[in-house]
C-alpha positions as CSV (number, residue, x, y, z in Angstrom):
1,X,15.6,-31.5,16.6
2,X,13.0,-28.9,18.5
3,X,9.5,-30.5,17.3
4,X,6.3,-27.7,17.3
5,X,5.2,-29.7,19.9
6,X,8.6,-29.2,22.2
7,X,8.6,-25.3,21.3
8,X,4.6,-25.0,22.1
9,X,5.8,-26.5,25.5
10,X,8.8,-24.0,25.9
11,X,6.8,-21.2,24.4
12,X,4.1,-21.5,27.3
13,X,6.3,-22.3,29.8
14,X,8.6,-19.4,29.5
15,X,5.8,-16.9,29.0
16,X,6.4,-16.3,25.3
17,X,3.1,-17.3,24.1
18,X,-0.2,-18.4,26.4
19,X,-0.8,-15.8,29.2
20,X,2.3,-13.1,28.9
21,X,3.5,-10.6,31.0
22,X,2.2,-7.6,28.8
23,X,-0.2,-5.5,30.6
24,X,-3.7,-4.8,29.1
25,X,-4.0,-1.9,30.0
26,X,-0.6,-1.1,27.7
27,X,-1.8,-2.7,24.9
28,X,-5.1,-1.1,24.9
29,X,-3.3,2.7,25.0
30,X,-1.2,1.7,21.9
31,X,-4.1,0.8,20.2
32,X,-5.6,4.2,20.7
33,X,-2.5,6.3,20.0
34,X,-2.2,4.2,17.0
35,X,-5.6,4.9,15.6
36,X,-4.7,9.0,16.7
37,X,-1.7,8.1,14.9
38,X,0.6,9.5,17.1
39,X,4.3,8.6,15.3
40,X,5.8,7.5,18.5
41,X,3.6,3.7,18.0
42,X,3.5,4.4,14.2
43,X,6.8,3.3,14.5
44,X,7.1,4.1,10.4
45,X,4.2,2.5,9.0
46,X,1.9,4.6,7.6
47,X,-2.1,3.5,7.6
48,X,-3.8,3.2,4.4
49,X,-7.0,3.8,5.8
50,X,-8.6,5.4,9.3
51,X,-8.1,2.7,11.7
52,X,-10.5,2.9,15.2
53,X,-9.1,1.6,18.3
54,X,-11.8,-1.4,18.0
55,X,-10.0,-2.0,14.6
56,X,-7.0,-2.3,15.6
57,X,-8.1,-4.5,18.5
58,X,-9.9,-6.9,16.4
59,X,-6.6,-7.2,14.4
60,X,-4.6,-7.8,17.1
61,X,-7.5,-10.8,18.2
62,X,-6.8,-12.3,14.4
63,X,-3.0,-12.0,14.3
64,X,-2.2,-12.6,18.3
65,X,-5.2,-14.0,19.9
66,X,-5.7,-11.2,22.2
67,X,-8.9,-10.2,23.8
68,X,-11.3,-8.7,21.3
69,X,-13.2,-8.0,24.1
70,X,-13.3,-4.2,24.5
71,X,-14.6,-4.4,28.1
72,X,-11.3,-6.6,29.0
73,X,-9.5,-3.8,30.4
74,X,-7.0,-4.8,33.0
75,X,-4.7,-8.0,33.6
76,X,-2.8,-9.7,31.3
77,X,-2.4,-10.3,27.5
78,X,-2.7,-13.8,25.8
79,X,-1.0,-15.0,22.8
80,X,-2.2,-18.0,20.7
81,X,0.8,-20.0,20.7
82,X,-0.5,-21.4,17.8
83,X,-0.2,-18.6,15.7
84,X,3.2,-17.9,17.1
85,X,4.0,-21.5,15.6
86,X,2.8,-20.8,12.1
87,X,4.5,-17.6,12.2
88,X,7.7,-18.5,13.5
89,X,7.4,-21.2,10.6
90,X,6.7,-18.9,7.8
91,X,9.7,-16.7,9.0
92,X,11.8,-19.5,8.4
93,X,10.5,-20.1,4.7
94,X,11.8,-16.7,4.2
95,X,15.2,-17.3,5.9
96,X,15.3,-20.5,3.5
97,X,14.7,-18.3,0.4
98,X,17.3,-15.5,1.3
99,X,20.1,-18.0,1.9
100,X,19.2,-20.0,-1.3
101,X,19.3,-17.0,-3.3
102,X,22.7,-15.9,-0.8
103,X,21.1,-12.5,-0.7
104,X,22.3,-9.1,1.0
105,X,20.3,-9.0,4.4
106,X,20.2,-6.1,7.6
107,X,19.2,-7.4,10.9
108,X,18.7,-4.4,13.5
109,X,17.1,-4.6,17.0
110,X,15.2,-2.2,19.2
111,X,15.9,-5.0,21.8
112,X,19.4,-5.6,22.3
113,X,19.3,-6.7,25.9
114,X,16.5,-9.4,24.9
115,X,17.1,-10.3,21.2
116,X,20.7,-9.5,20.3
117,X,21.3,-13.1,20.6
118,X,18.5,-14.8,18.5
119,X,19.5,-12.2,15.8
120,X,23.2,-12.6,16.0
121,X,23.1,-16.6,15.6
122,X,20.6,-16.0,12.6
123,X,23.0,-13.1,11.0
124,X,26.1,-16.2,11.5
125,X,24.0,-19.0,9.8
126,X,22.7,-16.3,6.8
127,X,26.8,-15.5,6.5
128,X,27.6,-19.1,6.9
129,X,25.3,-19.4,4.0
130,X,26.5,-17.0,1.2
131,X,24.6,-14.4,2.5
132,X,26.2,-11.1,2.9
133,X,25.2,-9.2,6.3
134,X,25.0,-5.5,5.9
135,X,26.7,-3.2,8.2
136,X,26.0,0.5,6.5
137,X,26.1,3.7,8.6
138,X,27.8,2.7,11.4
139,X,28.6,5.2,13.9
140,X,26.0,7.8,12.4
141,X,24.3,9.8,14.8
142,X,20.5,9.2,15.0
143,X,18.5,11.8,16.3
144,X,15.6,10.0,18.2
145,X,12.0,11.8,19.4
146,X,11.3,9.8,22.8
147,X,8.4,9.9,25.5
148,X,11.3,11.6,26.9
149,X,12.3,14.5,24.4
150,X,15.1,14.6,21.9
151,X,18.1,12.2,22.4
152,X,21.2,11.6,20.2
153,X,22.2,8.1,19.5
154,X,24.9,5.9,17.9
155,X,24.0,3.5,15.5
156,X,26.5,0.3,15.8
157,X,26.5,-3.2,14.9
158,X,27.3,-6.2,17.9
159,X,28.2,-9.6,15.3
160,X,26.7,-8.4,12.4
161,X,23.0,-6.8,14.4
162,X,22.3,-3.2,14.3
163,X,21.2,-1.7,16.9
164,X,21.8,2.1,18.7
165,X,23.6,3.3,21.7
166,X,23.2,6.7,23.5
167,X,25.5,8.4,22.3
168,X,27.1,9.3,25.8
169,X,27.3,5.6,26.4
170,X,28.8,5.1,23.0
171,X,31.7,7.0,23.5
172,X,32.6,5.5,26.5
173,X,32.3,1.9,25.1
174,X,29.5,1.0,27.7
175,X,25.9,-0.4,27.3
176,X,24.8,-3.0,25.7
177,X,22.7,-0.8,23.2
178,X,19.5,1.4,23.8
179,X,15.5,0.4,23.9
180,X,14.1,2.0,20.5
181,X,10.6,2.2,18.4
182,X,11.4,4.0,16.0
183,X,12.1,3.6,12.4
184,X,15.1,6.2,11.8
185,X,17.7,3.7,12.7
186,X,17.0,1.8,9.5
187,X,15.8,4.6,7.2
188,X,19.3,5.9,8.1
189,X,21.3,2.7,7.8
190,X,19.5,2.2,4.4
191,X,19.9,5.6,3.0
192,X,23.5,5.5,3.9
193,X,23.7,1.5,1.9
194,X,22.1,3.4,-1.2
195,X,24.6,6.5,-1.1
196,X,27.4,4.0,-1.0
197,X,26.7,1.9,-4.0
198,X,27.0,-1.6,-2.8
199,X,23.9,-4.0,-2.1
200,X,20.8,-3.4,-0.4
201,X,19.2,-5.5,1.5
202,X,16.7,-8.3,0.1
203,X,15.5,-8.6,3.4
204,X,15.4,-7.0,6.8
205,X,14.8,-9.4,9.8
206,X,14.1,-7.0,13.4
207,X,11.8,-5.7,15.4
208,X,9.8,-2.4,16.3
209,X,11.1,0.5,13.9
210,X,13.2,-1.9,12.1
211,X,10.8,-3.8,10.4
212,X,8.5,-1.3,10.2
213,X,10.7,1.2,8.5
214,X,12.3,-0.7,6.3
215,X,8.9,-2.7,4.8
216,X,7.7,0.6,4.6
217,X,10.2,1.5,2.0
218,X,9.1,-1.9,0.4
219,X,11.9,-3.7,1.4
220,X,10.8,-7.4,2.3
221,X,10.7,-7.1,6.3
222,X,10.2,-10.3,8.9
223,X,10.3,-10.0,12.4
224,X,9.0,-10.2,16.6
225,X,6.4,-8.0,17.8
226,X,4.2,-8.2,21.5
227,X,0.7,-7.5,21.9
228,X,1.6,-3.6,22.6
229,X,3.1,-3.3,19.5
230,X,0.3,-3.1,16.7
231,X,2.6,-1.5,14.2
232,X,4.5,-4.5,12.5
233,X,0.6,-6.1,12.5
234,X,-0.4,-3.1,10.8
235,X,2.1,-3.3,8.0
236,X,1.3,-7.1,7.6
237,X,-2.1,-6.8,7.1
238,X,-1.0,-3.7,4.6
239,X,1.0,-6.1,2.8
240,X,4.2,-3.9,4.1
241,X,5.7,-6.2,6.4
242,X,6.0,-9.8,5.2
243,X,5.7,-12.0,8.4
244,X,5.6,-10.7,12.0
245,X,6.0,-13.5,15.0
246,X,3.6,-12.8,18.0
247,X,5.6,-13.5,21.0
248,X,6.6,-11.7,24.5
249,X,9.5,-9.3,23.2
250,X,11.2,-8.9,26.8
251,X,11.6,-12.1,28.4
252,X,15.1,-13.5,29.5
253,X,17.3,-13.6,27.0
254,X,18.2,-17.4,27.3
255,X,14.4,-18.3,26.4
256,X,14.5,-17.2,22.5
257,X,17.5,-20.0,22.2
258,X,15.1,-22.8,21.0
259,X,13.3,-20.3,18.7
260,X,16.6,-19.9,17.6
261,X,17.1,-23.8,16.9
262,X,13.5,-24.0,15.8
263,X,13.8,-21.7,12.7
264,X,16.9,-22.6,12.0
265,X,16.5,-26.3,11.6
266,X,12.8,-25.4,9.8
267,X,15.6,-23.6,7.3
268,X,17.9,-25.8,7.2
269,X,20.3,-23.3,8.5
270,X,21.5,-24.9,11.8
271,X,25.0,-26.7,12.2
C-alpha cells in the first residue's frame, strides 16, 4: 500500500507537487483574464462576486501554495504537496460514497494524452463497484471557441472517459483525443443524458471544463486542476465544485499511476 509519505516522495520527485513546470508568468495571465472574465479561463463557472487579479492570487496561495507575492513575476510555480495530499484524500471520500451508494457517474477529460489513464482505472473500479459509468452523447459534434477560432469536435468515450476529438481526426479513427477548457463537452453530454431519460450523473470526476461545467449545473464535481487553472478553485470556494486536487496536469502519463493506487486504496476501490 502507497503511504502519504511514499506519494509526498513521488509527488515531488516527479514534479507533481513542490516546484512544477508551470510558468509564472502563465499563471499570472489567467488570473487576470479570469478577473476580466474572459470565458475562455471561465471555463463555465460563473463568479458570484467581482474577483481582482490579487483575489484570485491570494486564492490560488490558500488552495495551491503559490506565490501570493504579486511582485513574483517570472520562474516557476510551487505547489504545497501537502494540500495536494489532503485533497487527493478527500477525493477519495467521495469515490467511497459514490460506490457505496453504486451511483450513476461521468468522467470526461480535457487531458487525454496525460490523464486518460488515471480516469479510465477509476471509471473500471466505480463499474467494478455497482456503479454505472455514463456514456451519453457520443459522437455529437461540439462546436468549441479556441485561442484559435471556431473548431468542430467529436465527443467520444476511450474505456468509459469522455473526452473530444477534432472532428477531422475523428473520422479517420486517429488521435488520441484533443486539449480542451471548455465546459460544452459536458453541458452537451449531460443535456443529451436528460433528453434520454436514463440516469444522471451523481457525480462528475474531470478536469478543466468538465468539472467546471458540470458543478456549475450543481452536479457534485471532483477533479485535477494546475496553478494556471483558477477556475475549478473558483467553483470550490463557490461551493460549485466539491474537491479540486492541486497538481501539475501535464506531466508523463506513467507518473499519476500511484495517485491512481493512492485513491483507490484510501477508497477501498483497488483490487
Amino acid at each position: 500500500m502507497l503511504t502519504p509519505r511514499a506519494l509526498r516522495a513521488h509527488l515531488l520527485a516527479a514534479r507533481l507537487a513542490g516546484v512544477v513546470a508551470t510558468p509564472r508568468e502563465r499563471s499570472l495571465r489567467s488570473y487576470r483574464l479570469f478577473a476580466a472574465r474572459d470565458p475562455r479561463v471561465l471555463i463555465g463557472i460563473d463568479p458570484e462576486r467581482p474577483w481582482r487579479q490579487r483575489d484570485v492570487m491570494e486564492l490560488m496561495a490558500d488552495r495551491c501554495g503559490v506565490s501570493a507575492d504579486p511582485r513574483h513575476t517570472s520562474g516557476h510555480d510551487v505547489i504545497d504537496p501537502a494540500r495536494t495530499l489532503a485533497a487527493l484524500d478527500a477525493f477519495a471520500e467521495r469515490l467511497a460514497e459514490a460506490a457505496r451508494r453504486g451511483a450513476p457517474v461521468l468522467l470526461g477529460t480535457g487531458h487525454p494524452h496525460r490523464l486518460l489513464g488515471f480516469y479510465a482505472a477509476l471509471a473500471d473500479a466505480l463499474s467494478a463497484a455497482g456503479c454505472v459509468v455514463l456514456t451519453p452523447a457520443q459522437g455529437r459534434c461540439v462546436d468549441i471557441t479556441t485561442w484559435f477560432g471556431l473548431r468542430t469536435y467529436n465527443l467520444d468515450y476511450v474505456r468509459g472517459v469522455a473526452l473530444v476529438r477534432e472532428a477531422d481526426a475523428a473520422r479517420s479513427g486517429g488521435e488520441t483525443g484533443a486539449h480542451t477548457h471548455s465546459p460544452l463537452p459536458v453541458r452537451t453530454a449531460l443535456a443529451a443524458a436528460a433528453e434520454a431519460g436514463g440516469p444522471l450523473p451523481q457525480l462528475v470526476i474531470g478536469d478543466h471544463g468538465w468539472v467546471c461545467g458540470a458543478g456549475q449545473l450543481g452536479f457534485e464535481a471532483i477533479g485535477l486542476a494546475d496553478t494556471d487553472d483558477p477556475a475549478p478553485f473558483v467553483g470550490e470556494a463557490q461551493g460549485a465544485v466539491s474537491v479540486v486536487v492541486p497538481l501539475d496536469d501535464a506531466v508523463r502519463s506513467v507518473y499519476y499511476r500511484p495517485l491512481t493506487r493512492y485513491v483507490l486504496n484510501r477508497a477501498c476501490l483497488w483490487q
